[in-house]
PQR file with spaces between the fields and no chain letter, atoms N, CA, C, O and H, PARSE charges and radii, in Angstrom:
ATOM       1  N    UNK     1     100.131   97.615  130.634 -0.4000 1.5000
ATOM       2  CA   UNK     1     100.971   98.784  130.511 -0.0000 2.0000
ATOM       3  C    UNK     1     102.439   98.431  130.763  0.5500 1.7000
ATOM       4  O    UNK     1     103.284   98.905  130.004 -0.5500 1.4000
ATOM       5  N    UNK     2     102.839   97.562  131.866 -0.4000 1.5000
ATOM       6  CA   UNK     2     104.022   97.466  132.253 -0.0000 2.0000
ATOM       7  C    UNK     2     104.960   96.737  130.998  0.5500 1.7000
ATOM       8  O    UNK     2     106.043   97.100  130.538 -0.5500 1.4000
ATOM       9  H    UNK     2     102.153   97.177  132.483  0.4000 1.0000
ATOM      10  N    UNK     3     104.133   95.614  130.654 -0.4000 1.5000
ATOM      11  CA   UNK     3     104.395   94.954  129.841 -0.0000 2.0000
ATOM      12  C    UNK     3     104.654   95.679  128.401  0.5500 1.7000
ATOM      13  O    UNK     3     105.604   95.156  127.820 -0.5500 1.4000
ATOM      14  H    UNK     3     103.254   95.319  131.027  0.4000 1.0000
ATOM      15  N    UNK     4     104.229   96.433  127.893 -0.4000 1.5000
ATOM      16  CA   UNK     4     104.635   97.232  126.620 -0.0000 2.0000
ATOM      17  C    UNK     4     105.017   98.039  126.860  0.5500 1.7000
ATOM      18  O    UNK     4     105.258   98.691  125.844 -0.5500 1.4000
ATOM      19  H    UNK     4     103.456   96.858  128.366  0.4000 1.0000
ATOM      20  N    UNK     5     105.428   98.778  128.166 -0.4000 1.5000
ATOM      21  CA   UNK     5     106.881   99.487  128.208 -0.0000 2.0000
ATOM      22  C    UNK     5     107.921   98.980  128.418  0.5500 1.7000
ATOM      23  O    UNK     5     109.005   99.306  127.935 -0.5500 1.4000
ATOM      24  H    UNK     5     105.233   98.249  128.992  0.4000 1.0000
ATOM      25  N    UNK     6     107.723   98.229  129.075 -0.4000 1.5000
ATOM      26  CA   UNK     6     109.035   97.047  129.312 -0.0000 2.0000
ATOM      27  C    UNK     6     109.506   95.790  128.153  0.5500 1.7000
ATOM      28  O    UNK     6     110.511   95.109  128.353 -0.5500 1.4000
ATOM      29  H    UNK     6     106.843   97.964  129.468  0.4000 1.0000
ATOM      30  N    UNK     7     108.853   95.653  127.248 -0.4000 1.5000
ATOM      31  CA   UNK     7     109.342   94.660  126.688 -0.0000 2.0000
ATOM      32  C    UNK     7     108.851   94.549  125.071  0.5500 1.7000
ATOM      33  O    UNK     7     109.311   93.625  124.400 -0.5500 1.4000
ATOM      34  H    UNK     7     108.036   96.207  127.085  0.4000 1.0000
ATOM      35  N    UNK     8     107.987   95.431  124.513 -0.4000 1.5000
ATOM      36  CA   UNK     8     107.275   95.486  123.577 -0.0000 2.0000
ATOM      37  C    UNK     8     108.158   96.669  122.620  0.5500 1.7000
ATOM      38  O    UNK     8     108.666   96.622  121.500 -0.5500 1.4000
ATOM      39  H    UNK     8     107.613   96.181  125.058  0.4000 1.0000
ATOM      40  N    UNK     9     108.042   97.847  123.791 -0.4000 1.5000
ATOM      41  CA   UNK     9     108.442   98.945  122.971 -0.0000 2.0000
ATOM      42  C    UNK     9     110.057   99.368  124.066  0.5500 1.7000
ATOM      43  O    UNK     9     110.775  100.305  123.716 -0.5500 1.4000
ATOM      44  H    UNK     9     107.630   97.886  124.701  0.4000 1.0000
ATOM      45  N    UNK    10     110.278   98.816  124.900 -0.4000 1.5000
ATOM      46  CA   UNK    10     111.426   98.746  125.739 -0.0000 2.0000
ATOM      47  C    UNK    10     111.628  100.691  125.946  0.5500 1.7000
ATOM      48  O    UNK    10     112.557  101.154  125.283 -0.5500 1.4000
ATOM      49  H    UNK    10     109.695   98.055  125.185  0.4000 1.0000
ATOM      50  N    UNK    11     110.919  101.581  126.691 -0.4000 1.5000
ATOM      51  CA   UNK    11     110.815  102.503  126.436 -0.0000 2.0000
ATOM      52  C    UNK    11     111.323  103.049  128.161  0.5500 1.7000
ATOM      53  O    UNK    11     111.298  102.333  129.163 -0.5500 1.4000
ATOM      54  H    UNK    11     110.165  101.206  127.230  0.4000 1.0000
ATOM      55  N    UNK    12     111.640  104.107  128.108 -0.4000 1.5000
ATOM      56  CA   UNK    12     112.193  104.585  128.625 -0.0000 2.0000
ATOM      57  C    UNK    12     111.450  106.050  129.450  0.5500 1.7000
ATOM      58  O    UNK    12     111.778  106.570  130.517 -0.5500 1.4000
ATOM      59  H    UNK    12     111.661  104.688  127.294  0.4000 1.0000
ATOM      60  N    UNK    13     110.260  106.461  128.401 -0.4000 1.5000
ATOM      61  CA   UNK    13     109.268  107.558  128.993 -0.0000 2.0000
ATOM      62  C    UNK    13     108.606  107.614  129.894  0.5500 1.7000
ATOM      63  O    UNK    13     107.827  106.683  130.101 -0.5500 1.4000
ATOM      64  H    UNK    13     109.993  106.039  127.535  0.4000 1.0000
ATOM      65  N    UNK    14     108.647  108.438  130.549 -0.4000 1.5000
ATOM      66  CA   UNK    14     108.340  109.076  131.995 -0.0000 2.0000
ATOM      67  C    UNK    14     107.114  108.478  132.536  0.5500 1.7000
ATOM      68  O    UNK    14     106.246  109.052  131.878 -0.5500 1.4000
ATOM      69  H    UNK    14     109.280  109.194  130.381  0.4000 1.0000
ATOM      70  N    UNK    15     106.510  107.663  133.346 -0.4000 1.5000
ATOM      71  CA   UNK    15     105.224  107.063  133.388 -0.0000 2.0000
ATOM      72  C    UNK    15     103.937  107.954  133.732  0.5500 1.7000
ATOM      73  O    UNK    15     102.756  107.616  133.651 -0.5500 1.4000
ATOM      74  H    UNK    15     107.216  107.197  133.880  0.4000 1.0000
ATOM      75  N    UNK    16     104.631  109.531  134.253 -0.4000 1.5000
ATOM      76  CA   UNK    16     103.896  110.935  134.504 -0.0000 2.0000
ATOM      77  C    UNK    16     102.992  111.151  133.011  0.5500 1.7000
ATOM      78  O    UNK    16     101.861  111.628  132.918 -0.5500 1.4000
ATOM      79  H    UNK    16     105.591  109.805  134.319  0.4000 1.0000
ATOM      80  N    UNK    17     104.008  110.561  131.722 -0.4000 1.5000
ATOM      81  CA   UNK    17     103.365  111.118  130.639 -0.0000 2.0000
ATOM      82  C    UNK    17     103.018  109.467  129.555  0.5500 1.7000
ATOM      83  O    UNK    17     102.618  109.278  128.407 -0.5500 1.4000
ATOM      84  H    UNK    17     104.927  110.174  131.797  0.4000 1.0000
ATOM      85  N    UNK    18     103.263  108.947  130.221 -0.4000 1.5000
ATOM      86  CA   UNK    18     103.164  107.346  129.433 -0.0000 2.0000
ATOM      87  C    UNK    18     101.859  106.706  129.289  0.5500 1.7000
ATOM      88  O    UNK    18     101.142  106.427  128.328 -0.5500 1.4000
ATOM      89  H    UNK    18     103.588  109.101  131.154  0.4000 1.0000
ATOM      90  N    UNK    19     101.765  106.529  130.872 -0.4000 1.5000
ATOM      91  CA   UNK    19     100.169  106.104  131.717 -0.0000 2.0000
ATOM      92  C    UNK    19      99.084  106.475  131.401  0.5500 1.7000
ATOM      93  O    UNK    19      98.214  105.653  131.113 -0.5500 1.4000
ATOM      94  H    UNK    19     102.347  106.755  131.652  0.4000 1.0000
ATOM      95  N    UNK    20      98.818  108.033  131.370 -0.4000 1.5000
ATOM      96  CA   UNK    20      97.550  108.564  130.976 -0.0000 2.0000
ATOM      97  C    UNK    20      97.357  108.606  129.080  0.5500 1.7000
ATOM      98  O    UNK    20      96.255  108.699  128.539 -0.5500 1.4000
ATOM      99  H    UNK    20      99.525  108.701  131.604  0.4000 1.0000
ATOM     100  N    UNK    21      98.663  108.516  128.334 -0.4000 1.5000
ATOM     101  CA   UNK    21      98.420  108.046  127.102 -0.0000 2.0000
ATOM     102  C    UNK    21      98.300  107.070  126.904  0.5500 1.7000
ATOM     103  O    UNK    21      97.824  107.052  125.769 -0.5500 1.4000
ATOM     104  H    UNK    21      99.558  108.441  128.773  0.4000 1.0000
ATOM     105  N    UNK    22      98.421  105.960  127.288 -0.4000 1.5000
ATOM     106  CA   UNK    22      98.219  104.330  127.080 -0.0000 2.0000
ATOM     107  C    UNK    22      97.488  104.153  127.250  0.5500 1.7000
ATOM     108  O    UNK    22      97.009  103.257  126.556 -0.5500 1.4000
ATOM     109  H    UNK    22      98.808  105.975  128.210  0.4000 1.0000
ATOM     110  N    UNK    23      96.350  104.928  128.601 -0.4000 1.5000
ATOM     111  CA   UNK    23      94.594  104.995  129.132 -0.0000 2.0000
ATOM     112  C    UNK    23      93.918  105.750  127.709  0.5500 1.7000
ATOM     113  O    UNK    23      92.732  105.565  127.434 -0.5500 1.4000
ATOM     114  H    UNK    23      96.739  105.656  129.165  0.4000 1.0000
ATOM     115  N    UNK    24      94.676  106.483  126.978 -0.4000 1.5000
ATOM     116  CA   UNK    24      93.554  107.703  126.234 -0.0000 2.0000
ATOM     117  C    UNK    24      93.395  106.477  125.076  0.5500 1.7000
ATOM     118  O    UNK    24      92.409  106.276  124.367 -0.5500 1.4000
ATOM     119  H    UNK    24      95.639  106.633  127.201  0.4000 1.0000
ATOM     120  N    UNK    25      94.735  105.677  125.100 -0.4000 1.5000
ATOM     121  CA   UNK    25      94.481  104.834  123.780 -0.0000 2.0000
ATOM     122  C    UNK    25      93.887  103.622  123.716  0.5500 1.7000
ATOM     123  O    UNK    25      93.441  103.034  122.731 -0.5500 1.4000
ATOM     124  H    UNK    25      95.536  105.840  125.676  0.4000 1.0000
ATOM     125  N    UNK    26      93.928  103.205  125.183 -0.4000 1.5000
ATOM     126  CA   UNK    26      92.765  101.929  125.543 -0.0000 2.0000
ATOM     127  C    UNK    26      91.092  102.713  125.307  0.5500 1.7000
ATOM     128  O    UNK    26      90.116  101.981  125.143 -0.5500 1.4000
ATOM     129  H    UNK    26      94.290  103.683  125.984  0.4000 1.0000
ATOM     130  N    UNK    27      90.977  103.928  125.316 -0.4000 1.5000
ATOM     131  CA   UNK    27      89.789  104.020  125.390 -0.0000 2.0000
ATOM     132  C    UNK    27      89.244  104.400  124.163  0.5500 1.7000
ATOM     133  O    UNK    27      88.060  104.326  123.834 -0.5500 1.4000
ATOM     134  H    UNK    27      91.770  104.523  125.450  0.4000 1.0000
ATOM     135  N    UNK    28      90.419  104.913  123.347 -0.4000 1.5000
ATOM     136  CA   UNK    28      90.024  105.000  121.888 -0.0000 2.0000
ATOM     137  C    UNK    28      89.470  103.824  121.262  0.5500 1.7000
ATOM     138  O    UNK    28      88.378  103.674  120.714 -0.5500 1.4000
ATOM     139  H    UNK    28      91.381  104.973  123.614  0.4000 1.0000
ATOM     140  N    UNK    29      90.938  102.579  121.542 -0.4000 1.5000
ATOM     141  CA   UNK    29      90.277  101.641  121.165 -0.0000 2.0000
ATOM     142  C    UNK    29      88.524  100.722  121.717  0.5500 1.7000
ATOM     143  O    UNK    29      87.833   99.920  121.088 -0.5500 1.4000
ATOM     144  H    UNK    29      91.825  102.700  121.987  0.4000 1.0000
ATOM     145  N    UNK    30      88.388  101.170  122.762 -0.4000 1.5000
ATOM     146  CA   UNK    30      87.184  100.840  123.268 -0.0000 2.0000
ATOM     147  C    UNK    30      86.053  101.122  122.280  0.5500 1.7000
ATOM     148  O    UNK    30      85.204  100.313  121.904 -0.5500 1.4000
ATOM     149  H    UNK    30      88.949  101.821  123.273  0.4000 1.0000
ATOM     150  N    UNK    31      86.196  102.555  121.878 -0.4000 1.5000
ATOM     151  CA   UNK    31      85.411  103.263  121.207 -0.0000 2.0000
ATOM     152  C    UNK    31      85.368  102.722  119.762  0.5500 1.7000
ATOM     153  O    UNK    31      84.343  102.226  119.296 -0.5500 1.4000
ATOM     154  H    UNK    31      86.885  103.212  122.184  0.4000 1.0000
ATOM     155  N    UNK    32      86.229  102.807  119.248 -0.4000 1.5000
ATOM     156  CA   UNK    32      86.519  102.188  117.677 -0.0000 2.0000
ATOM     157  C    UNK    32      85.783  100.371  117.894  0.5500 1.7000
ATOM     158  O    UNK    32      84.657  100.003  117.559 -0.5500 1.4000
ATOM     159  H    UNK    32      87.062  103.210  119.627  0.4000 1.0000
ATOM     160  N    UNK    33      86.514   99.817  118.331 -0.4000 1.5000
ATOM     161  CA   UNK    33      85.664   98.468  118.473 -0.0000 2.0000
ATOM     162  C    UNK    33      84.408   98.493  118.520  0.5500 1.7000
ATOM     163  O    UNK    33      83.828   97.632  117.858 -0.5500 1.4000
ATOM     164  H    UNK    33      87.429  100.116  118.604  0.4000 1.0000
ATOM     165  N    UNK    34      83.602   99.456  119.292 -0.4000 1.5000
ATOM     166  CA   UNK    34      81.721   99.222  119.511 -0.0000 2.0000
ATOM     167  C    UNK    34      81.377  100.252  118.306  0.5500 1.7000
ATOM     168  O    UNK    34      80.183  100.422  118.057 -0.5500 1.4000
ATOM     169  H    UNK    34      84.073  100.155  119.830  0.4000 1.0000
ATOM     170  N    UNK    35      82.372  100.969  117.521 -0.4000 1.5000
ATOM     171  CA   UNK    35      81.951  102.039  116.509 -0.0000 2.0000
ATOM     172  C    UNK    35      81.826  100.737  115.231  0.5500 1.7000
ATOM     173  O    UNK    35      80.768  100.535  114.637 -0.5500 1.4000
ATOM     174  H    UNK    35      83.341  100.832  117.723  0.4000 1.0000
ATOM     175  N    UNK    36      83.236   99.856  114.937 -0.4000 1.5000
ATOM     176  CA   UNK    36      82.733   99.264  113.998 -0.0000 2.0000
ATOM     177  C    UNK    36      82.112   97.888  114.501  0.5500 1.7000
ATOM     178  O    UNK    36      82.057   97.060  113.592 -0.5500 1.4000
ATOM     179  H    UNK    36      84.096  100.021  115.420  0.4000 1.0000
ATOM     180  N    UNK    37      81.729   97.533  115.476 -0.4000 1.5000
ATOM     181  CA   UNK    37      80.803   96.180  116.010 -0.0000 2.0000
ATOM     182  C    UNK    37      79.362   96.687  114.977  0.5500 1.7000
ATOM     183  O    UNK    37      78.901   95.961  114.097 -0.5500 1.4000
ATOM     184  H    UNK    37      81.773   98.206  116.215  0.4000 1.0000
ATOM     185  N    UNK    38      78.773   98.180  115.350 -0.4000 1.5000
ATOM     186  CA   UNK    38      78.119   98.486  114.969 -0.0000 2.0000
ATOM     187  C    UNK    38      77.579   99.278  113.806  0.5500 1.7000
ATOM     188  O    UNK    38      76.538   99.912  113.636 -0.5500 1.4000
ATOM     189  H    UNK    38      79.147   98.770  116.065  0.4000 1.0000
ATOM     190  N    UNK    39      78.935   98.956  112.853 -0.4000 1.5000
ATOM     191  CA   UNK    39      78.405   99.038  111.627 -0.0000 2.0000
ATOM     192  C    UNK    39      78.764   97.976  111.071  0.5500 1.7000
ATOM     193  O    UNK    39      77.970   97.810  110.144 -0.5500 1.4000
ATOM     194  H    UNK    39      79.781   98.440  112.991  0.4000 1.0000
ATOM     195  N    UNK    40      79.779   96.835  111.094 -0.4000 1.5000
ATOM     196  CA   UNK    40      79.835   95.771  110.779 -0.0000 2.0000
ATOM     197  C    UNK    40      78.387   95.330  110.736  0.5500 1.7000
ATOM     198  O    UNK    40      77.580   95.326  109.807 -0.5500 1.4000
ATOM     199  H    UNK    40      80.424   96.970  111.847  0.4000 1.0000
ATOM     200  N    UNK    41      78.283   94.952  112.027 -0.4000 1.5000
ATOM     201  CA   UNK    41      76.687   94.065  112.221 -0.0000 2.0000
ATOM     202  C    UNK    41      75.499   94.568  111.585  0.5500 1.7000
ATOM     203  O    UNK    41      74.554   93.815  111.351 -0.5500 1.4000
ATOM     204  H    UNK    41      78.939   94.955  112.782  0.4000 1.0000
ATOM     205  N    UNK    42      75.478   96.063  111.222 -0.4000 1.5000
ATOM     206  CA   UNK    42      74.157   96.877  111.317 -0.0000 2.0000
ATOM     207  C    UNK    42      74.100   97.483  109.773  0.5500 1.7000
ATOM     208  O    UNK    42      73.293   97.306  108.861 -0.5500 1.4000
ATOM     209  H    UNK    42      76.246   96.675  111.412  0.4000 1.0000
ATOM     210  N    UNK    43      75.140   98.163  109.865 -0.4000 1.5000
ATOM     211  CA   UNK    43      75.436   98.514  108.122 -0.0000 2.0000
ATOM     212  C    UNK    43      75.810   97.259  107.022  0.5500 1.7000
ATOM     213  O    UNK    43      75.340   97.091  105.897 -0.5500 1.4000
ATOM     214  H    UNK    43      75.796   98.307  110.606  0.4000 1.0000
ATOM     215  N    UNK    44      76.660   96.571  107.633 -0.4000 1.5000
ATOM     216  CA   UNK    44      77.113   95.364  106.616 -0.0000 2.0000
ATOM     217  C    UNK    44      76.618   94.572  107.050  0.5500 1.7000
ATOM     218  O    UNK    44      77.600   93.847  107.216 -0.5500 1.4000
ATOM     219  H    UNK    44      77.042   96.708  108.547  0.4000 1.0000
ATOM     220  N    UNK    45      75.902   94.080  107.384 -0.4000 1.5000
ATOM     221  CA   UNK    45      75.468   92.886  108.500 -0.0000 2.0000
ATOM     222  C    UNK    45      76.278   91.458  107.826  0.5500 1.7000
ATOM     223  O    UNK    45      75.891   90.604  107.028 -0.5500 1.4000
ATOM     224  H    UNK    45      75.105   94.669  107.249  0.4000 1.0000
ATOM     225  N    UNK    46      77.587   91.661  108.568 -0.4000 1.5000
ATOM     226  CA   UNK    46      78.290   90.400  108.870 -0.0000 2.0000
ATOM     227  C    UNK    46      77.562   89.731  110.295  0.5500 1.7000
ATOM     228  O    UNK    46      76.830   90.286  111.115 -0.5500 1.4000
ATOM     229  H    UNK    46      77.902   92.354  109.217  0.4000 1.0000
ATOM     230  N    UNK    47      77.948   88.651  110.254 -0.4000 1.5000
ATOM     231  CA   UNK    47      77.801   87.850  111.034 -0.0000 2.0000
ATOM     232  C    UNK    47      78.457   88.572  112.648  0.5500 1.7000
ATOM     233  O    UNK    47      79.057   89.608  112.363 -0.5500 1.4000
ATOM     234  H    UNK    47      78.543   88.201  109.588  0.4000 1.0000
ATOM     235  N    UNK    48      78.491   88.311  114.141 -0.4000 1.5000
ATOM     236  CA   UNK    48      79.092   88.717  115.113 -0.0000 2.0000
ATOM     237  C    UNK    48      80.421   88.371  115.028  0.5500 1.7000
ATOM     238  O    UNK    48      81.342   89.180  115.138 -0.5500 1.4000
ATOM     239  H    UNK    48      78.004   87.469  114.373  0.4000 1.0000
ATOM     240  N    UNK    49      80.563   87.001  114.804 -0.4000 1.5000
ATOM     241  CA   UNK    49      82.053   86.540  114.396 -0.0000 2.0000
ATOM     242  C    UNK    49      82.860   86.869  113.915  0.5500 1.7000
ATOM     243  O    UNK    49      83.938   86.938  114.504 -0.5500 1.4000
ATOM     244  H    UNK    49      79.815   86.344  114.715  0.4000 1.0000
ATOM     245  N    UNK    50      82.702   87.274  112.449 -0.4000 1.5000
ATOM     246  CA   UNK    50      83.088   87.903  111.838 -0.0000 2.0000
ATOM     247  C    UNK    50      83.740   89.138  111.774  0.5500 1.7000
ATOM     248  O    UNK    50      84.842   89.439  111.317 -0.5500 1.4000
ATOM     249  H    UNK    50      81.826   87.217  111.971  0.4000 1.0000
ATOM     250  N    UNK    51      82.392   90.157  112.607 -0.4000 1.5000
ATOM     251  CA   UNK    51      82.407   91.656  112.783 -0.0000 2.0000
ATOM     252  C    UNK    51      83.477   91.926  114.291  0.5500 1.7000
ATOM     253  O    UNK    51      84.177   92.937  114.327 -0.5500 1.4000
ATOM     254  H    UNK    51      81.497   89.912  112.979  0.4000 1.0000
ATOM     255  N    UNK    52      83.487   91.230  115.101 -0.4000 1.5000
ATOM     256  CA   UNK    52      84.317   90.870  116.048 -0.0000 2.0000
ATOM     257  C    UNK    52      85.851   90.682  115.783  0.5500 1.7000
ATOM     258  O    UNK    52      86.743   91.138  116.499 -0.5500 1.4000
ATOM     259  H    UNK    52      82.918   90.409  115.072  0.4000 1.0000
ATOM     260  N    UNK    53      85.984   90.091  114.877 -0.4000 1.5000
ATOM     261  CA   UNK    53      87.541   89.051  114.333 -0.0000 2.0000
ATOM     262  C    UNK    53      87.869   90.613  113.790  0.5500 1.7000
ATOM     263  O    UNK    53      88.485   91.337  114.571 -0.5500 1.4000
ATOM     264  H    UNK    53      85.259   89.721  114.295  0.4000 1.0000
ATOM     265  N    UNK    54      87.461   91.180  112.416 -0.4000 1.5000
ATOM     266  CA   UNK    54      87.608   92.118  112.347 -0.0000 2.0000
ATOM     267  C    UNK    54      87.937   94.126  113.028  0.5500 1.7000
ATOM     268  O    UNK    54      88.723   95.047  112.802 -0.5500 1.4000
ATOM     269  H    UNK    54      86.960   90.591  111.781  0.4000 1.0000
ATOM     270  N    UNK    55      86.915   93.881  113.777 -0.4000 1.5000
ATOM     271  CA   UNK    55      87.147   95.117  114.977 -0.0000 2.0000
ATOM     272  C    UNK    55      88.358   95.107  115.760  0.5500 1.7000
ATOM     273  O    UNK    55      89.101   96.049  116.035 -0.5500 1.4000
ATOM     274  H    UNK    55      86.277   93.133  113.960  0.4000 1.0000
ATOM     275  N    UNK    56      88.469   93.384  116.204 -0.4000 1.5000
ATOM     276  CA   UNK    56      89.456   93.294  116.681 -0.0000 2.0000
ATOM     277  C    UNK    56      91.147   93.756  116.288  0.5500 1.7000
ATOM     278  O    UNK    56      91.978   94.464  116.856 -0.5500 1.4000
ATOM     279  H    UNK    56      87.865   92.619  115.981  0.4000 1.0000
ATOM     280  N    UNK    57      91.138   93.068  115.202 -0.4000 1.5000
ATOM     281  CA   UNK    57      92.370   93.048  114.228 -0.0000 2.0000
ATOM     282  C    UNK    57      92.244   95.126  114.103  0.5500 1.7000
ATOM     283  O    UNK    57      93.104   95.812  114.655 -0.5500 1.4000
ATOM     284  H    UNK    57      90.463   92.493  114.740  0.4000 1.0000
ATOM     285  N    UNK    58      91.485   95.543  113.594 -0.4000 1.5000
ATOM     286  CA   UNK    58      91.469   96.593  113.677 -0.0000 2.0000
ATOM     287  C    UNK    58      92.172   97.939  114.585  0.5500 1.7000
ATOM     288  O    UNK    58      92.737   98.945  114.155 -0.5500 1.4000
ATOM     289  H    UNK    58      90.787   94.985  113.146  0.4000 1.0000
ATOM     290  N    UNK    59      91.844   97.444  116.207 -0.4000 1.5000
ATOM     291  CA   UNK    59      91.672   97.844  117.178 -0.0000 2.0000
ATOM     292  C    UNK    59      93.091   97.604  117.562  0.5500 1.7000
ATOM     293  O    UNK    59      93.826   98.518  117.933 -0.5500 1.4000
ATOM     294  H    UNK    59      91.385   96.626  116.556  0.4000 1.0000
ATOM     295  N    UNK    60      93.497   96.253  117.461 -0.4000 1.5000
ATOM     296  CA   UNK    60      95.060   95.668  117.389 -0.0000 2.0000
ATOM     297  C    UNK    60      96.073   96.772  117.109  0.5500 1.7000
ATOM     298  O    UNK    60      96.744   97.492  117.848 -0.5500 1.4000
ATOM     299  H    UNK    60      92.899   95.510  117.159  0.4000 1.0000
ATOM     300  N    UNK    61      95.933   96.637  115.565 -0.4000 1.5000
ATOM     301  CA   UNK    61      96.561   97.603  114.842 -0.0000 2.0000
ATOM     302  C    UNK    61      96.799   98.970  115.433  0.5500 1.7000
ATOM     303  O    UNK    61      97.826   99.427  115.936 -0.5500 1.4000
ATOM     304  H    UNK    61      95.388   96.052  114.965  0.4000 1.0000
ATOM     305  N    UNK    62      95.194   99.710  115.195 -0.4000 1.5000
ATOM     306  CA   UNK    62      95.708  101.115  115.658 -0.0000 2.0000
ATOM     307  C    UNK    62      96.222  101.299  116.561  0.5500 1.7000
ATOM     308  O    UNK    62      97.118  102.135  116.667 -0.5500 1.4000
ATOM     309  H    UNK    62      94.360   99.339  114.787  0.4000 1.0000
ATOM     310  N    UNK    63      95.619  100.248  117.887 -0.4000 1.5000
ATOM     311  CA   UNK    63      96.313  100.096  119.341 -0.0000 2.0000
ATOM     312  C    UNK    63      97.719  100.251  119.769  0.5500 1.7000
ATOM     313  O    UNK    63      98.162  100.899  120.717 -0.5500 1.4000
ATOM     314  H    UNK    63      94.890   99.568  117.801  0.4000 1.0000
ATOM     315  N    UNK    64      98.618   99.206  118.486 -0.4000 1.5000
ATOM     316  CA   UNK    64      99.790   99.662  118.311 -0.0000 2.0000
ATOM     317  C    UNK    64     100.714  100.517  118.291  0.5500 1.7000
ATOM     318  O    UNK    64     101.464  100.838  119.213 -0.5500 1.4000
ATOM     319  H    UNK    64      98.257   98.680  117.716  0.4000 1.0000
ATOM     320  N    UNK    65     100.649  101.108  116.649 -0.4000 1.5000
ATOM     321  CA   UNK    65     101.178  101.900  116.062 -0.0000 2.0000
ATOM     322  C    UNK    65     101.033  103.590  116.914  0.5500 1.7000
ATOM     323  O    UNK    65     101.954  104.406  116.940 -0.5500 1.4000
ATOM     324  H    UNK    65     100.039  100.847  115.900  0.4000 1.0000
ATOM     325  N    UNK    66      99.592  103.808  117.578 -0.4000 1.5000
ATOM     326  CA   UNK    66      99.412  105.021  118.790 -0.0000 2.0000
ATOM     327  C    UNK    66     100.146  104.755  119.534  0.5500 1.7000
ATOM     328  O    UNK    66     101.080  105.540  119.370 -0.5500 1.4000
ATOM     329  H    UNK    66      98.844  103.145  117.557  0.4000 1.0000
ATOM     330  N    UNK    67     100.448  103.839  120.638 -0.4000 1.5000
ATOM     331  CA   UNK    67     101.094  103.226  121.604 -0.0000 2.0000
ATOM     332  C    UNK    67     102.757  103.393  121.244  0.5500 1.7000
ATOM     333  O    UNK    67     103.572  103.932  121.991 -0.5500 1.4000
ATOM     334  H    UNK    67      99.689  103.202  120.771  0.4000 1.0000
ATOM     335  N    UNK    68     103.050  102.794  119.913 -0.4000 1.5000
ATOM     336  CA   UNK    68     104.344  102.875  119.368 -0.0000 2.0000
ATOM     337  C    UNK    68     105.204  104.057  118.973  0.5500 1.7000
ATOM     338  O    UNK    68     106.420  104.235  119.037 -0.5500 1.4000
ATOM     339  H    UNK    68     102.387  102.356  119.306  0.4000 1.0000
ATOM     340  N    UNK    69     104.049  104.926  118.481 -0.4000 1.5000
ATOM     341  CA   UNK    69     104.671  106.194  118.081 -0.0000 2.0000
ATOM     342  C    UNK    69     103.913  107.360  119.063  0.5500 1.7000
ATOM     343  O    UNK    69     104.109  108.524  118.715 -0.5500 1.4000
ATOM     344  H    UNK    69     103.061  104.781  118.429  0.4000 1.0000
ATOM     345  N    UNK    70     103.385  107.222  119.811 -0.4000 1.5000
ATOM     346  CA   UNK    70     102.814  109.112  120.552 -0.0000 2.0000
ATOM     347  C    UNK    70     102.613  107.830  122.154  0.5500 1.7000
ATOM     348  O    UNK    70     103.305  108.286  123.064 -0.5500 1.4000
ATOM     349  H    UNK    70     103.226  106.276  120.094  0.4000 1.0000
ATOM     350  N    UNK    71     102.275  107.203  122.365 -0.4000 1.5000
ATOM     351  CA   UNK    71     102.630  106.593  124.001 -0.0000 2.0000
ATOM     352  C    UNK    71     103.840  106.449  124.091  0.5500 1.7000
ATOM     353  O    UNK    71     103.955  107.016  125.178 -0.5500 1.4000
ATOM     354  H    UNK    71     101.713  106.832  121.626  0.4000 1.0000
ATOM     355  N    UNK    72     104.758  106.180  123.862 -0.4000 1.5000
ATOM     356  CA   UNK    72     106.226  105.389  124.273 -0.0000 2.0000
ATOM     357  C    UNK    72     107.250  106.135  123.204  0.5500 1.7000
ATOM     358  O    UNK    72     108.431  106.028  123.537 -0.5500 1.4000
ATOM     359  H    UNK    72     104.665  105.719  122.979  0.4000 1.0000
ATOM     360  N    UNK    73     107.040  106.785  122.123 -0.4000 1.5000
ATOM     361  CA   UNK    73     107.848  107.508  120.929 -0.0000 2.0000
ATOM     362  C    UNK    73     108.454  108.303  122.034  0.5500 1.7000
ATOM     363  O    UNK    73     108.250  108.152  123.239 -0.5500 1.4000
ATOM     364  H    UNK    73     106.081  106.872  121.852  0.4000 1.0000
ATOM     365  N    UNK    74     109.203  109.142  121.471 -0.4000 1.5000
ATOM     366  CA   UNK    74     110.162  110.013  122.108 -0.0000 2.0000
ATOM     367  C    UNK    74     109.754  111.825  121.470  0.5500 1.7000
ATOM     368  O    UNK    74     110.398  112.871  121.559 -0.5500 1.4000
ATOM     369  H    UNK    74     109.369  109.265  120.493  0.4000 1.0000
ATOM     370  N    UNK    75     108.346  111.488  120.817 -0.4000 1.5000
ATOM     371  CA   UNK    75     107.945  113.177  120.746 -0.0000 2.0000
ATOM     372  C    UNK    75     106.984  113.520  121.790  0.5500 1.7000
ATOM     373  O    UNK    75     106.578  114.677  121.899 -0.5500 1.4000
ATOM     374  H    UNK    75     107.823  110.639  120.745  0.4000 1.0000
């Protein structure tokens, strides 16, 4: 957390309203990762490696752009 307010997104928002969105979006991503682990593996049956590398990159992403624009944004 400290680290992507401080140096990622260099942000300035209140940690009253920062903190518990940066938690809602770690847990989204929690969720999204074991949502597509398990259709990667189960519906597409990629390999774990694969389905992993992917979720990940996935999880990355949205992790971001939430974090970038509604954790640390200025609305």
């Amino acid at each position: 957390y400290v680290i992507n307010r401080r140096w990622t997104f260099a942000s300035d928002v209140s940690h009253l309203r920062a903190f518990p969105r940066f938690m809602v979006v770690a847990f989204i991503g929690i969720g999204i990762n074991a949502l597509a682990m398990l259709m990667l593996l189960r519906m597409v049956g990629l390999n774990p490696w694969a389905s992993q590398l992917l979720a990940t990159i996935a999880v990355f992403l949205l992790g971001y752009f939430l974090n970038k624009w509604w954790t640390f944004g200025r609305t």
